[in-house]
TORMI-86798 format. One record per residue: residue number from 0; chain; z, y, x of N, C-alpha, C, O, CB in turn. Coordinates in nm, 2 decimals, padded with zeros to 4 digits, always signed. Glycine has a CB too. Example, Ala and Ser with C-alpha at 12.3 -4.5 7.8 and 13.67 -1.06 7.14 Angstrom:
2
{r 0; A; {+00.78; -00.57; +01.32}; {+00.78; -00.45; +01.23}; {+00.78; -00.33; +01.32}; {+00.85; -00.33; +01.42}; {+00.90; -00.45; +01.13}};
{r 1; A; {+00.71; -00.22; +01.28}; {+00.71; -00.11; +01.37}; {+00.79; +00.00; +01.29}; {+00.80; +00.11; +01.34}; {+00.57; -00.06; +01.41}};
This chain:
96
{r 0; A; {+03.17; +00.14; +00.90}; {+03.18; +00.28; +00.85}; {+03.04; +00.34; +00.87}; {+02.98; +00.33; +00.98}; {+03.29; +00.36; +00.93}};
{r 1; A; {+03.00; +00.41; +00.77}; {+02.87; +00.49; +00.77}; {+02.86; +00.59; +00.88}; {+02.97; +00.59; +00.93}; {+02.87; +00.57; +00.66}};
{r 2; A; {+02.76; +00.68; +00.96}; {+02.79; +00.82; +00.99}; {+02.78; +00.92; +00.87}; {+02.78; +01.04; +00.90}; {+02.69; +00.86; +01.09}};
{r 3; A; {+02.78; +00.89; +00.79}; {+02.79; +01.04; +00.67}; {+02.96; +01.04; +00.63}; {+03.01; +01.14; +00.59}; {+02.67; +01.02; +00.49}};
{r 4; A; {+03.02; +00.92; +00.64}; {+03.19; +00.90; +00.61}; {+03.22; +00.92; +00.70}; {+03.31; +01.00; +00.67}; {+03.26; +00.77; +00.58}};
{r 5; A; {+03.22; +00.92; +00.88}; {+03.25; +00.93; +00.96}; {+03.24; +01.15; +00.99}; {+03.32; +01.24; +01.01}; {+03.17; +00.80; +01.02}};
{r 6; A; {+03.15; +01.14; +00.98}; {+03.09; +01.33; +00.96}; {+03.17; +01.41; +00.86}; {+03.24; +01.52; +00.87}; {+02.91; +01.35; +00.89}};
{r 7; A; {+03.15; +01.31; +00.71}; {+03.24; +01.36; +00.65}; {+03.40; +01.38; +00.63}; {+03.43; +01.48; +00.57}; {+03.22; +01.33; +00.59}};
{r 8; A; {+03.50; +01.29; +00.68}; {+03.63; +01.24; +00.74}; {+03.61; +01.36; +00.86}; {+03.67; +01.47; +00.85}; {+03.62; +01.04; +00.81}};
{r 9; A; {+03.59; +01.36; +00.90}; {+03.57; +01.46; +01.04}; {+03.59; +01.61; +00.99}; {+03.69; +01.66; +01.03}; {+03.41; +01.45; +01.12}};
{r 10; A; {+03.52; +01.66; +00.93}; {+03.50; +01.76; +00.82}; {+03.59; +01.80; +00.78}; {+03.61; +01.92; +00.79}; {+03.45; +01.74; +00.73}};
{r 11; A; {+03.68; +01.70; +00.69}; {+03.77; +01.73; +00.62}; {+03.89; +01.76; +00.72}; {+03.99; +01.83; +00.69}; {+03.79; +01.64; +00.52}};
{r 12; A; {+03.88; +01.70; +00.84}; {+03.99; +01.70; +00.94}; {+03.99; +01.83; +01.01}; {+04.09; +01.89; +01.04}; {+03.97; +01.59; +01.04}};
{r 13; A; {+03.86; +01.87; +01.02}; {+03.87; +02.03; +01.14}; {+03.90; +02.12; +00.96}; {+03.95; +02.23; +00.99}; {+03.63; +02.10; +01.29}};
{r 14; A; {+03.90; +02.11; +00.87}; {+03.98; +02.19; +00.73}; {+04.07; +02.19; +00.75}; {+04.13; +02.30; +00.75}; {+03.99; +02.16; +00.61}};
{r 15; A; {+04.15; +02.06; +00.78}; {+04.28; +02.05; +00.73}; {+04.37; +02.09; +00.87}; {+04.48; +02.11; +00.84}; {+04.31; +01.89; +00.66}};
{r 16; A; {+04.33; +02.10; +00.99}; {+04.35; +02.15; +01.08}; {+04.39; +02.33; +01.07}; {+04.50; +02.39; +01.05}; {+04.25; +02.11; +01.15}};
{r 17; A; {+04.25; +02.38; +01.09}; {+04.23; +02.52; +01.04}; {+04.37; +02.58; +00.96}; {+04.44; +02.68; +00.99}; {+04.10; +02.50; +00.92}};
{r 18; A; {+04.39; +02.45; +00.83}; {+04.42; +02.49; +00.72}; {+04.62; +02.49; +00.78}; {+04.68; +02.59; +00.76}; {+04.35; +02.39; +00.58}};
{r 19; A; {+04.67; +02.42; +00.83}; {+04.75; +02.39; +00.87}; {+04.78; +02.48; +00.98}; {+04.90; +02.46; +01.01}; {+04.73; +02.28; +00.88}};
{r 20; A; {+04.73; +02.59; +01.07}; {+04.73; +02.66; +01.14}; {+04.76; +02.76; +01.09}; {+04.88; +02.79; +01.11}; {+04.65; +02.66; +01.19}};
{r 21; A; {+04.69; +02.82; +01.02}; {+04.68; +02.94; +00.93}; {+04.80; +02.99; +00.87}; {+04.84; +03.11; +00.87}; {+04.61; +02.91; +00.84}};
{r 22; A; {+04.85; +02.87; +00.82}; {+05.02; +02.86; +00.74}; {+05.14; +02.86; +00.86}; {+05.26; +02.88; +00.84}; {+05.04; +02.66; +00.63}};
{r 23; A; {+05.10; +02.84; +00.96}; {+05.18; +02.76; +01.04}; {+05.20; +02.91; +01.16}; {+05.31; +02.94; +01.20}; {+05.10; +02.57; +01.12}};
{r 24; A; {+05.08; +02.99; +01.19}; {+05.06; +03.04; +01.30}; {+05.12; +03.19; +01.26}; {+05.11; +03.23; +01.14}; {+04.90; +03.02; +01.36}};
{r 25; A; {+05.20; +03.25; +01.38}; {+05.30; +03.35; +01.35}; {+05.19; +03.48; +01.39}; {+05.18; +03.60; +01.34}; {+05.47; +03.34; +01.45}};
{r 26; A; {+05.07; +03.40; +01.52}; {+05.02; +03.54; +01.54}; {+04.92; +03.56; +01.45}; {+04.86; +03.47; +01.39}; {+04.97; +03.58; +01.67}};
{r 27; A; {+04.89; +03.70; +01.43}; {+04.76; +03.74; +01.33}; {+04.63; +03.68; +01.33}; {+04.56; +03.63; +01.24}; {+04.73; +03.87; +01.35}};
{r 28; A; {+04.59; +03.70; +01.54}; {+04.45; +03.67; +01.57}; {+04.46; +03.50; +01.55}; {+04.36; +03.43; +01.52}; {+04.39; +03.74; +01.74}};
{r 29; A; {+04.56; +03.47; +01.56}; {+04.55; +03.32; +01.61}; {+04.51; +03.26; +01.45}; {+04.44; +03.16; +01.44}; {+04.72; +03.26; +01.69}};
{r 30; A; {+04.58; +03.33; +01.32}; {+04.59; +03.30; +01.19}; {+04.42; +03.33; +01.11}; {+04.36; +03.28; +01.01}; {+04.73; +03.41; +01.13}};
{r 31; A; {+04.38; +03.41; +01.18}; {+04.22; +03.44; +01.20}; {+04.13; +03.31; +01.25}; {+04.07; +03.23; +01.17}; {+04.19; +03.57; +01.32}};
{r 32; A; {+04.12; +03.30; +01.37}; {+04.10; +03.17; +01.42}; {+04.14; +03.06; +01.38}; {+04.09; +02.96; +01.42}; {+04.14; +03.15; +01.52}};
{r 33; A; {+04.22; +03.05; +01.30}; {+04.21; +02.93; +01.22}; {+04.17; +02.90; +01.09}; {+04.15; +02.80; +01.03}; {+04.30; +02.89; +01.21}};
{r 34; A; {+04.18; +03.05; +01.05}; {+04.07; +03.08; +00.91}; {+03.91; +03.02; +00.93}; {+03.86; +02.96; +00.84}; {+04.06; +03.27; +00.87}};
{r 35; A; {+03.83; +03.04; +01.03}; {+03.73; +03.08; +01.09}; {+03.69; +02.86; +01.14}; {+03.58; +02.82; +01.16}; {+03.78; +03.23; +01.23}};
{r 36; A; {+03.83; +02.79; +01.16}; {+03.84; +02.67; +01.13}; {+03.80; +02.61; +01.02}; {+03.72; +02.52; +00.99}; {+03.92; +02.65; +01.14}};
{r 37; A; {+03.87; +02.67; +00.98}; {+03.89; +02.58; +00.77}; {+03.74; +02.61; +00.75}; {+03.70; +02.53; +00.67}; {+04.04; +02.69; +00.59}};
{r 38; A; {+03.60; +02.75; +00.79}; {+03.49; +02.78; +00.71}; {+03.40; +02.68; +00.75}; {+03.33; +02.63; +00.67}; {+03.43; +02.91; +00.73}};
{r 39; A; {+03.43; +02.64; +00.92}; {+03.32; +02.53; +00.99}; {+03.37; +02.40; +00.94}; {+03.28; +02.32; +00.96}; {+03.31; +02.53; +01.16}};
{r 40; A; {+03.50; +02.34; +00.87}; {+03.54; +02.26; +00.84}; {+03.43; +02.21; +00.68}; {+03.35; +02.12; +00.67}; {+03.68; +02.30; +00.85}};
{r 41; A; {+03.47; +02.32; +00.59}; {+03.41; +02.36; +00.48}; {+03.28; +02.32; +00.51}; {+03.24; +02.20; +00.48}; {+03.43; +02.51; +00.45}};
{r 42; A; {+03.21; +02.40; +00.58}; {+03.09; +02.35; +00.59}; {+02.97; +02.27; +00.63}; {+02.85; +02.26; +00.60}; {+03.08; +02.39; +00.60}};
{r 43; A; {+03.08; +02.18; +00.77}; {+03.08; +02.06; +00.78}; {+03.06; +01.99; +00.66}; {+02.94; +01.96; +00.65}; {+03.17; +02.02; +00.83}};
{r 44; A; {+03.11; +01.96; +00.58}; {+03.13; +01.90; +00.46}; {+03.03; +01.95; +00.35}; {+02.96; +01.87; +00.28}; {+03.28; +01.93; +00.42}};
{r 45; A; {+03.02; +02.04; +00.34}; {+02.88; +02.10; +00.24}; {+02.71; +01.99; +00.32}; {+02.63; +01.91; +00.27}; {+02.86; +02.36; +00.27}};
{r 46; A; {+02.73; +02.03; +00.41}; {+02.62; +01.97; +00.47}; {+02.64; +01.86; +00.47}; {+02.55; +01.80; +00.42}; {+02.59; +02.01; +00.58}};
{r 47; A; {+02.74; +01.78; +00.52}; {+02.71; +01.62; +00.50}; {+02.66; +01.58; +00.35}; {+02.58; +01.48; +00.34}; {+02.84; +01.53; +00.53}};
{r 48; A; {+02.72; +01.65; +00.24}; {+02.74; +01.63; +00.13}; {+02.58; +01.64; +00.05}; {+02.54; +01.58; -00.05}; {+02.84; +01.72; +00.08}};
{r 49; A; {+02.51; +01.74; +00.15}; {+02.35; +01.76; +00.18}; {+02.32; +01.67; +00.20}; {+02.29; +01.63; +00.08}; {+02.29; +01.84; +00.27}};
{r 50; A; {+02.30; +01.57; +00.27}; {+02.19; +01.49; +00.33}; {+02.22; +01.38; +00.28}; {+02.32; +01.33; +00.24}; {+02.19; +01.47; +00.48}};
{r 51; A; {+02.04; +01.32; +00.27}; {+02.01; +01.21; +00.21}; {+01.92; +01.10; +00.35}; {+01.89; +01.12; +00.47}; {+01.91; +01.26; +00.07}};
{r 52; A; {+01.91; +01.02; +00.26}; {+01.85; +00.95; +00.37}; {+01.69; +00.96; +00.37}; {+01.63; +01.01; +00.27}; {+01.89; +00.79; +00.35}};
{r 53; A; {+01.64; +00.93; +00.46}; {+01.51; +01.05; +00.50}; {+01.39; +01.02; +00.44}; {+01.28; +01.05; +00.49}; {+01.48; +01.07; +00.66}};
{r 54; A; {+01.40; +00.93; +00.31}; {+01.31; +00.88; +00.20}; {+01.29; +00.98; +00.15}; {+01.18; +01.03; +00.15}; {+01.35; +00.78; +00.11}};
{r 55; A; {+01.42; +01.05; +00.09}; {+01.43; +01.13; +00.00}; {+01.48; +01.29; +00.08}; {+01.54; +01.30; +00.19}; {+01.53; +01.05; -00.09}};
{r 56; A; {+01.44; +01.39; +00.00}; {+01.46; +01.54; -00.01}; {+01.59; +01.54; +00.01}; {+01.65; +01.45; -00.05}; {+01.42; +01.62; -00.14}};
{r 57; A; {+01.65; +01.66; +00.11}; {+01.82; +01.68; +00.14}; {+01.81; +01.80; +00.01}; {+01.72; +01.86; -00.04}; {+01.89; +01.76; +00.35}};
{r 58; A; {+01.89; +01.80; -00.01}; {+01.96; +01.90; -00.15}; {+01.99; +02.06; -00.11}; {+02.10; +02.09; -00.08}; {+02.15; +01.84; -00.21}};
{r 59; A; {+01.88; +02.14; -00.10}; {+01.89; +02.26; -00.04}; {+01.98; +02.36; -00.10}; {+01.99; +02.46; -00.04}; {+01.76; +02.32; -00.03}};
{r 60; A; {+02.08; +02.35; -00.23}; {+02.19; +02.43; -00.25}; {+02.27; +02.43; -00.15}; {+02.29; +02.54; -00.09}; {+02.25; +02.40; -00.36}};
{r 61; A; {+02.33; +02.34; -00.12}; {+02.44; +02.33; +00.00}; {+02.38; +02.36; +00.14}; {+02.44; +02.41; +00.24}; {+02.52; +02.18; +00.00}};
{r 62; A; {+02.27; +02.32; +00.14}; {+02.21; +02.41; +00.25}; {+02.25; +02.61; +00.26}; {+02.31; +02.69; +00.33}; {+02.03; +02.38; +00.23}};
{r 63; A; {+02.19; +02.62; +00.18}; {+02.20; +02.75; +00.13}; {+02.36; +02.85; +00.13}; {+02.39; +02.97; +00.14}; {+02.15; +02.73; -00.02}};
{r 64; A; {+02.42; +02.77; +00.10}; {+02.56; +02.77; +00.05}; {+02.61; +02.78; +00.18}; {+02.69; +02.87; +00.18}; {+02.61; +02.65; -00.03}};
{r 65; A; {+02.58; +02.72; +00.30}; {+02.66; +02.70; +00.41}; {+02.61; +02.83; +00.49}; {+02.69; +02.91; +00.55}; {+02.64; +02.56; +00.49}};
{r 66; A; {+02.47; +02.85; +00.48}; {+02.39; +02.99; +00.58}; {+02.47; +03.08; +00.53}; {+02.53; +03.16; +00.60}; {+02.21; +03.03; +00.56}};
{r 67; A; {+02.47; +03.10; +00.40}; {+02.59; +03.25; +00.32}; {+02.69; +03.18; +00.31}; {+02.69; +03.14; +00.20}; {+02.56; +03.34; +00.13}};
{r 68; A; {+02.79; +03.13; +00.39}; {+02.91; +03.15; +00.42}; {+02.93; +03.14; +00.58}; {+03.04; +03.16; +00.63}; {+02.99; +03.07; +00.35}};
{r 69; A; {+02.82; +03.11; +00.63}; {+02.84; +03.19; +00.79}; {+02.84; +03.30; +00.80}; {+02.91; +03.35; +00.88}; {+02.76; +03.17; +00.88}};
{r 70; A; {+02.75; +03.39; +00.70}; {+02.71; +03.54; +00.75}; {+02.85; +03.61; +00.70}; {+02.90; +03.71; +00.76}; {+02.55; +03.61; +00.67}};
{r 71; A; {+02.91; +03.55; +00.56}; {+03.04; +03.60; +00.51}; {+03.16; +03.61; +00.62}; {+03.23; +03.71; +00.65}; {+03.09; +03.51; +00.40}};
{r 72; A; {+03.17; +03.45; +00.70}; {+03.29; +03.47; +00.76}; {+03.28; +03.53; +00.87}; {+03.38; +03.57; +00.93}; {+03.34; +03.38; +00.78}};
{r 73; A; {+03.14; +03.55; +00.93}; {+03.12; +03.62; +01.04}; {+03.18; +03.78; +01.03}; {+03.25; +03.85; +01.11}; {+02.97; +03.60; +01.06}};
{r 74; A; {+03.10; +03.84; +00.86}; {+03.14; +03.99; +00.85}; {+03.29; +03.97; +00.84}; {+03.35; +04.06; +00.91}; {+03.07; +04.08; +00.71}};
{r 75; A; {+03.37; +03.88; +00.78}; {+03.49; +03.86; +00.73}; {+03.63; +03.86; +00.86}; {+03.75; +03.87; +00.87}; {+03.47; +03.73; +00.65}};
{r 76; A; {+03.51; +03.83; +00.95}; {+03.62; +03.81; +01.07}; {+03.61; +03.91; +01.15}; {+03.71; +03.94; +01.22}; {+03.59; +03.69; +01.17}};
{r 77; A; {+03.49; +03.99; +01.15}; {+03.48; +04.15; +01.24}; {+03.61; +04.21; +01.06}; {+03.73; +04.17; +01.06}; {+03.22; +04.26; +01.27}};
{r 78; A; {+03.58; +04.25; +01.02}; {+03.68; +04.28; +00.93}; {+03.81; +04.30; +00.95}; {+03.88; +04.40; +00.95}; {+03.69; +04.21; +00.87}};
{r 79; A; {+03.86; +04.12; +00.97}; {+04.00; +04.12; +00.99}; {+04.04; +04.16; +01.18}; {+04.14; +04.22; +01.20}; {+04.04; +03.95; +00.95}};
{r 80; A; {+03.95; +04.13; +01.27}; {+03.98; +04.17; +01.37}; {+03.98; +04.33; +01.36}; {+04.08; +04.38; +01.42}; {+03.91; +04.11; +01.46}};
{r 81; A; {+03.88; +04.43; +01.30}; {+03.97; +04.56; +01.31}; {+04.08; +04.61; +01.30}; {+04.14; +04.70; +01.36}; {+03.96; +04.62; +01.26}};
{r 82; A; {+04.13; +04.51; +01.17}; {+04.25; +04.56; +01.10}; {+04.37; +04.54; +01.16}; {+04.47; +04.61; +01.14}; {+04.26; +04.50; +00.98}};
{r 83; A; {+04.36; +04.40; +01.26}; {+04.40; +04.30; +01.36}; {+04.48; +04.46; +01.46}; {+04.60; +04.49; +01.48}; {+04.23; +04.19; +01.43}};
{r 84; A; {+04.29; +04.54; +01.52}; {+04.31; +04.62; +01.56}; {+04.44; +04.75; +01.56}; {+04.54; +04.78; +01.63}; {+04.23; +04.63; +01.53}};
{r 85; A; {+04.37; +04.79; +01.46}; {+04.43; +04.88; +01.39}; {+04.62; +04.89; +01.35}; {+04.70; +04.98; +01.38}; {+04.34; +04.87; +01.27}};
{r 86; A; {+04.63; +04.78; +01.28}; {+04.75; +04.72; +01.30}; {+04.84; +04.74; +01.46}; {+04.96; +04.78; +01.49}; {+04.71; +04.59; +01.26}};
{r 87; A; {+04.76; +04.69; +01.52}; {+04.82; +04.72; +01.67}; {+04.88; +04.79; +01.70}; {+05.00; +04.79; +01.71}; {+04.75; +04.73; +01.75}};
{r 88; A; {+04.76; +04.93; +01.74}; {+04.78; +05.04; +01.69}; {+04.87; +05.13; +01.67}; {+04.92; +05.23; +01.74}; {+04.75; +05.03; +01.63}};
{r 89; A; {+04.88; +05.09; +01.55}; {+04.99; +05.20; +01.46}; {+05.14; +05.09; +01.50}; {+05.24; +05.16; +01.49}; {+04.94; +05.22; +01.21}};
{r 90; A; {+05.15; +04.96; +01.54}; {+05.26; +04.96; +01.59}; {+05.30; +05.00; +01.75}; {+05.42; +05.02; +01.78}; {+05.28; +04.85; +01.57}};
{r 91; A; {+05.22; +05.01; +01.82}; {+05.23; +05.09; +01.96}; {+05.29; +05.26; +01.95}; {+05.35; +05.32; +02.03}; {+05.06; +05.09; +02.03}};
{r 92; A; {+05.24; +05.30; +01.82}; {+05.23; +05.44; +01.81}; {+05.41; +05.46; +01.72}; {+05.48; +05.56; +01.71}; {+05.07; +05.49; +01.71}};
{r 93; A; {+05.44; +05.32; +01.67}; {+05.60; +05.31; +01.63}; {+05.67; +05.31; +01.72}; {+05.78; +05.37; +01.70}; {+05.64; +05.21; +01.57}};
{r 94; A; {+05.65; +05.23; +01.87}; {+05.74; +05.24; +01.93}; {+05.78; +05.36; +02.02}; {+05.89; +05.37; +02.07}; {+05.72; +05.15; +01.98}};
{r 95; A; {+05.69; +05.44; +02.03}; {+05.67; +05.54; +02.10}; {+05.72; +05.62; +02.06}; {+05.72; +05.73; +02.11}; {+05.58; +05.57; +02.13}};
């Protein structure tokens, strides 16, 4: 087995993890955290899908591709944790 099959197999595994969480997980933050799985999963995979062997130039789209979707899921996850928040919140303020 290669290390780029091995990286890549791996990849698809912390996705399909993530992805399997997400569907599976009752709490919110926890359904976050596993969103936040499936992106490093994702991008595991973009990047292996990058690299060449070191004769040759790595393929800087998927480079690119992975830096703007860290900064996305990063804003994407302060996002959902407000709402996360907020949500809270207004159910504390139900029970009361």
């Amino acid at each position: 087995m290669t290390p780029d099959l091995i990286y890549g197999v791996t990849g698809i595994a912390v996705f399909a993890i993530g992805l399997v969480g997400a569907i599976v997980a009752q709490n919110r933050l926890r359904r976050v955290l596993a969103l936040k799985l499936c992106s490093v999963g994702a991008g595991f995979v973009l990047i292996v899908a990058a690299w060449r062997s070191p004769p040759d130039a790595p393929d800087p789209v998927p480079h690119a591709l992975v830096i703007t979707g860290i900064v996305v899921m990063v804003s994407a996850t302060a996002v959902a944790l407000a709402l996360i928040r907020r949500l809270h919140s207004l159910e504390a303020e139900d029970d009361a």
